[in-house]
VMD Tcl script that draws the C-alpha trace (Angstrom):
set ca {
  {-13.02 -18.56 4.21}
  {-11.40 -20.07 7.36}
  {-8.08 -17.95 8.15}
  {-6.03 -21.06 9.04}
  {-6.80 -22.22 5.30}
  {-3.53 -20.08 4.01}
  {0.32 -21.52 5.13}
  {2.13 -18.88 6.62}
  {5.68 -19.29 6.93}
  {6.41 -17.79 10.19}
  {5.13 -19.88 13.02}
  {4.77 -18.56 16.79}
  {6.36 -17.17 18.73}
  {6.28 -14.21 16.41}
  {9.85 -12.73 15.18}
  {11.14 -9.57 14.97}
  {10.75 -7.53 11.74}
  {13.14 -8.17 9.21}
  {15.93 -5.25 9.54}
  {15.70 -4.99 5.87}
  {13.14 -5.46 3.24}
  {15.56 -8.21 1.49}
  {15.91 -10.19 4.67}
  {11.96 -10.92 4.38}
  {9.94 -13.83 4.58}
  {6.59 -12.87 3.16}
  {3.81 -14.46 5.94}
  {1.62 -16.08 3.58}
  {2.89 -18.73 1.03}
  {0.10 -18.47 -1.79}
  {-1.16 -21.65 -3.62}
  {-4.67 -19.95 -3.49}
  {-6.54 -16.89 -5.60}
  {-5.72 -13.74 -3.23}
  {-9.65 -13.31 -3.38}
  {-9.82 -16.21 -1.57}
  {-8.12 -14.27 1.57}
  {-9.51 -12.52 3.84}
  {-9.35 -9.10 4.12}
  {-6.93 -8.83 7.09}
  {-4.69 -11.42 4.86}
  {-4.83 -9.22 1.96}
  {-3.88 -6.40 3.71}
  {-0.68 -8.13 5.67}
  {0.47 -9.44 1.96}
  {0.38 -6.22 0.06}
  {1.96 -4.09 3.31}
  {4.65 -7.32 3.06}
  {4.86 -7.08 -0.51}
  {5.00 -2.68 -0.43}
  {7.95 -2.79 1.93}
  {9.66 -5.39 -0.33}
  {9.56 -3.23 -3.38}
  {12.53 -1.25 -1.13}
  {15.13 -4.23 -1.85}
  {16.67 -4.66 -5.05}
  {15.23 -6.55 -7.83}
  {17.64 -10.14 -7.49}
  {15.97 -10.01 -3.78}
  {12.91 -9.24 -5.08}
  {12.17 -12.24 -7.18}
  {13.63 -14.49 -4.58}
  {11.25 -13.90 -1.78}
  {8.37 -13.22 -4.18}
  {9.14 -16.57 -5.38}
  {9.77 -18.46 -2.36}
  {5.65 -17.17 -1.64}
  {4.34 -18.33 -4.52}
  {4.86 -16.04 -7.20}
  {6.42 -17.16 -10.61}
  {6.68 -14.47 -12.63}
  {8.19 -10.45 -11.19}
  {9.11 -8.16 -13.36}
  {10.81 -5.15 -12.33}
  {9.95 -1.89 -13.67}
  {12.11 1.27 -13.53}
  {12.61 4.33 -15.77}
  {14.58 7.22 -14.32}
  {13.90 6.61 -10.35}
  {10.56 5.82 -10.80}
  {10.47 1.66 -10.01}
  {7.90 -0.84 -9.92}
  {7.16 -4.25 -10.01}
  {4.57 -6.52 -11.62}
  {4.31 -9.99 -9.61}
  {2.06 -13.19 -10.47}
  {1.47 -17.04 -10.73}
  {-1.92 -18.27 -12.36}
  {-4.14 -17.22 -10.33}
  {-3.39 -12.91 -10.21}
  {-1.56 -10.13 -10.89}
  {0.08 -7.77 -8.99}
  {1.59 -4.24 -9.65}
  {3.35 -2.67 -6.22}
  {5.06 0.70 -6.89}
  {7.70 1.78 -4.71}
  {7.73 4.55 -2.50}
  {10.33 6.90 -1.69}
  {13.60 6.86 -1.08}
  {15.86 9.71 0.07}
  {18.56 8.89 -1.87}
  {16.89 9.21 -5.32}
  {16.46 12.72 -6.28}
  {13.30 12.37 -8.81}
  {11.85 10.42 -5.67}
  {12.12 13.88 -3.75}
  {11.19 16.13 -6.40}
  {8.03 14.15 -7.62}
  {7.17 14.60 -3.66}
  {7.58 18.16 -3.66}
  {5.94 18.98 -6.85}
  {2.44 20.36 -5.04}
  {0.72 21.49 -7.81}
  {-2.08 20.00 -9.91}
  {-2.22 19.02 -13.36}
  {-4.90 18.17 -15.86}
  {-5.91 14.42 -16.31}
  {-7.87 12.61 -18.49}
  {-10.41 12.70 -15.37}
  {-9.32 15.41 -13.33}
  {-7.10 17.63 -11.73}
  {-4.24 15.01 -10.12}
  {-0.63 16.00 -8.48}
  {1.89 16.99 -10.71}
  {4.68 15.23 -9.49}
  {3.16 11.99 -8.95}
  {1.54 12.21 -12.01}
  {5.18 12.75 -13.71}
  {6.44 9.51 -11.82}
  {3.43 7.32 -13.38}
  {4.13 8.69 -16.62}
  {7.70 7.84 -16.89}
  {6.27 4.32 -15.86}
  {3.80 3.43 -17.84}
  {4.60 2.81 -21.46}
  {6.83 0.23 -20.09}
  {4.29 -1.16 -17.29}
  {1.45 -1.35 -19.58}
  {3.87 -3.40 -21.96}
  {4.02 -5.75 -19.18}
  {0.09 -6.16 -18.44}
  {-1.88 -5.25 -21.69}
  {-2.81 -8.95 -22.27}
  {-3.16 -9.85 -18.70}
  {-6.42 -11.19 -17.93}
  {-5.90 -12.43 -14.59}
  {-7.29 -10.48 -11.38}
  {-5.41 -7.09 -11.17}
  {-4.33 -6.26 -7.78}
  {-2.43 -2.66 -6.74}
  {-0.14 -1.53 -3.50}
  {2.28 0.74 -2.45}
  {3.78 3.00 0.59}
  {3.87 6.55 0.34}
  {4.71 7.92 -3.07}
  {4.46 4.56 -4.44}
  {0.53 4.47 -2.93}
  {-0.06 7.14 -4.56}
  {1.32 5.86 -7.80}
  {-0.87 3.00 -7.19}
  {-3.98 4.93 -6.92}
  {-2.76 6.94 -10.53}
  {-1.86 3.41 -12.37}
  {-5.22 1.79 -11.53}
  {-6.70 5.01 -13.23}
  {-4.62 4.38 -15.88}
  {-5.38 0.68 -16.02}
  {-8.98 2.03 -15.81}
  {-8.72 4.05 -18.87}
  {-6.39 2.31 -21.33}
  {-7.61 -0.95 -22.91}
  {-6.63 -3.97 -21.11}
  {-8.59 -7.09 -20.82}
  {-8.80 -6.95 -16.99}
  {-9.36 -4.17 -14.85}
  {-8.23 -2.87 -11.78}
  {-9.92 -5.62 -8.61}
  {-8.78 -3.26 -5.66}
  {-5.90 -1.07 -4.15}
  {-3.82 -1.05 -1.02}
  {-2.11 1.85 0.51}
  {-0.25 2.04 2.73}
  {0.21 5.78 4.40}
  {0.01 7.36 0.89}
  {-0.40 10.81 0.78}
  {-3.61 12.66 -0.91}
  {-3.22 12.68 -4.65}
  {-5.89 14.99 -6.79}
  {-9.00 16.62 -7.05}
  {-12.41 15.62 -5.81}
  {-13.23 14.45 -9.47}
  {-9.89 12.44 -9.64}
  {-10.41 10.94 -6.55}
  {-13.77 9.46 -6.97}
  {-13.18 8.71 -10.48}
  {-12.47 4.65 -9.45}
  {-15.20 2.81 -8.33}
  {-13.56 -0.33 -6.88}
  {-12.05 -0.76 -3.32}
  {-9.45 0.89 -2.04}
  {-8.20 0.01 1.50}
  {-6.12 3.15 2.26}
  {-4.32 2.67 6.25}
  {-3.11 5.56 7.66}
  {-0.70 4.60 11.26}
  {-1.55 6.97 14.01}
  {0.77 9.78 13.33}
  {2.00 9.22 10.09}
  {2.55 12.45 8.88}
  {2.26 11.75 4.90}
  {-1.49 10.84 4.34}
  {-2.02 14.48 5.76}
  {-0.56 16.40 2.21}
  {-0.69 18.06 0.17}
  {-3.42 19.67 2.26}
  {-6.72 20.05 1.71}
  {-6.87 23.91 1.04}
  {-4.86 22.82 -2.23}
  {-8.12 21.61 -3.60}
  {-6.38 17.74 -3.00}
  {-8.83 14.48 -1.39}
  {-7.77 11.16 -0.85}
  {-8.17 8.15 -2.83}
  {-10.52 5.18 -1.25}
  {-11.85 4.00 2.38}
  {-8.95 5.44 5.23}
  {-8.23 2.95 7.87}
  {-7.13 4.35 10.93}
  {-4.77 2.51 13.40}
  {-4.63 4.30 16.83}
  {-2.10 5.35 18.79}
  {-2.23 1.06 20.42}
  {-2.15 -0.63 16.76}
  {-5.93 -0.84 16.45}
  {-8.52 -0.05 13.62}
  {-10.23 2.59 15.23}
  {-12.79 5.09 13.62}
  {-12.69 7.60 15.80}
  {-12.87 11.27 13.95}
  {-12.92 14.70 14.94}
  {-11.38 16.21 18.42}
  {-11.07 12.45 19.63}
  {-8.91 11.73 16.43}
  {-6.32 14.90 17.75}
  {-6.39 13.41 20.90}
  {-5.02 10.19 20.18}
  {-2.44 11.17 18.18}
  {-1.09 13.62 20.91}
  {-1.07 10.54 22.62}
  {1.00 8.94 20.84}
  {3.30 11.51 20.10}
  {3.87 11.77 23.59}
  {4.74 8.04 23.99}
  {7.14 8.07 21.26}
  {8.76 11.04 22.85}
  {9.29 9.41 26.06}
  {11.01 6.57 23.95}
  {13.38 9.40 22.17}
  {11.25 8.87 18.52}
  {9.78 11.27 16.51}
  {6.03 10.14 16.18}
  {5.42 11.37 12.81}
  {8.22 9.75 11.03}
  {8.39 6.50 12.56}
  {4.72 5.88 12.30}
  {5.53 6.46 8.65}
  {7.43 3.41 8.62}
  {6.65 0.50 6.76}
  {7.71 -2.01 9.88}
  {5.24 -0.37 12.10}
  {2.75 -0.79 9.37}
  {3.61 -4.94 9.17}
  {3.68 -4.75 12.66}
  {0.36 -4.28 13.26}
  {-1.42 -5.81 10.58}
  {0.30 -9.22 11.81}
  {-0.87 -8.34 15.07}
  {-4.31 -7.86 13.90}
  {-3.63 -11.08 11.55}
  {-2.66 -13.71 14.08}
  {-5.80 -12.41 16.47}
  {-7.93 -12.86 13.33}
  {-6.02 -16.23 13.28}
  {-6.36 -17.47 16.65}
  {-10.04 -17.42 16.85}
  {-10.40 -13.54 18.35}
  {-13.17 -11.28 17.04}
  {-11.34 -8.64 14.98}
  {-13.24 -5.15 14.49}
  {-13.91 -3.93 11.00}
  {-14.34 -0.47 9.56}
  {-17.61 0.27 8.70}
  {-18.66 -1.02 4.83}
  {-15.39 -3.67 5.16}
  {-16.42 -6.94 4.37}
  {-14.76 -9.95 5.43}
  {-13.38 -11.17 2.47}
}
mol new
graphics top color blue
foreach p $ca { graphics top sphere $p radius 0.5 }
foreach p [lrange $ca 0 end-1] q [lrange $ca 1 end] { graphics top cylinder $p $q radius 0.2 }
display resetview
């Protein structure tokens, strides 16, 4: 599908991020299926929609609406919050991620352990998070039978990657159509991670600090296909020493600009940032390199 085919609200010149996530403007105004987007369009509008899940839930449904989406339903139990967004064509669940002033938020971060699953060994705290969810999330989905979509940022990617399991497993008419993450950190076992068979688009910024726990000597893999963005904003697949190298890069340019590397790169603004980036060279014509096994749609 053509990439001018979609309205997008913000015309050039480009503007500045939104200082906050409820002074947004989502990009794309939907009167289309998502599946109709192209990757790099799916990937701006979840990363959009994951950094909106941050305002509060009057803001919420405003901007949701104002791109195209009817129906949001906000989803909370105990700190844990969610939403579940849609108009007739999809549906939508975006978890939110973490914030430092909720306590459960912290806790269900530090909570490094593993638990059993119904497929696997998967982190206890995130695990917990879901669980407080879902009783009334699946209330709000078990006779949807439109296209299922998932996102988040951080702890809420992770809780993204645990409710499309969940979706998965409990009997719904439609199942999970893909995920997007958005520097989420590594959730469960091997089994638990390759339990889902559908795409999962998981970008990881540079530096970002996050999708690098709980590490790997914990027995813990990540969810889905990484996409790397190097130390300039690109998809890049380098691995390896070449992989250390351009993150020392780029700590070193943040620290010339007085930021710390890891935490910033965490950010969901840099995130937007360069998906648009990569969205208005997709849009004006410019050959945009994939990941290997990413198709264009």
């Amino acid at each position: 599908m053509n990439a001018r085919s979609f309205r997008w609200s913000r015309m050039q010149p480009r503007k500045p991020e939104a200082s906050t996530p409820a002074e947004m403007v989502l990009t794309l105004k939907l009167d289309k299926p998502i599946s109709d987007l192209t990757w790099i369009q799916k990937s701006l509008l979840f990363a959009e929609l994951s950094r909106l899940s941050y305002a509060s839930p009057e803001a919420v449904a405003k901007i949701a609406y104002h791109a195209g989406f009817d129906r949001c339903d906000d989803v909370e139990h105990d700190g844990a919050e969610g939403y579940v967004l849609g108009n007739r064509h999809d549906c939508i669940i975006v978890c939110r991620g973490t914030e430092p002033n909720q306590w459960n938020d912290i806790r269900a971060d530090a909570n490094a352990w593993t638990i059993a699953s119904e497929v696997g060994r998967v982190h206890s705290g995130f695990y917990t998070e879901v669980n407080d969810l879902w009783p009334k999330l699946e209330n709000k989905i078990k006779e949807n039978q439109l296209p299922l979509w998932f996102a988040g940022h951080s702890l809420g990617g992770a809780m993204a990657g645990i409710c499309a399991v969940r979706c998965k497993l409990a009997p719904i008419p439609s199942d999970p159509k893909a995920i997007f993450t958005y520097g989420a950190p590594r959730i469960g076992d091997r089994k638990y991670a390759s339990f889902l068979k559908i795409k999962h688009y998981r970008w990881v910024n540079n530096n970002d600090v996050v999708p690098r726990v709980p590490p790997i000597w914990l027995g813990y893999h990540h969810m889905g296909q990484e996409i790397y963005l190097n130390r300039y904003g690109r998809i890049s697949s380098i691995k390896s020493w070449l992989r250390v190298h351009d993150r020392f890069r780029g700590l070193l340019t943040s620290l010339r600009l007085w930021k710390l590397d890891y935490l910033s790169d965490h950010s969901m603004v840099e995130y937007i940032s360069h998906i648009r980036a990569l969205f208005e060279q997709e849009l004006s014509g410019r050959k945009l390199r994939k990941p290997r096994h990413v198709p264009s749609q």
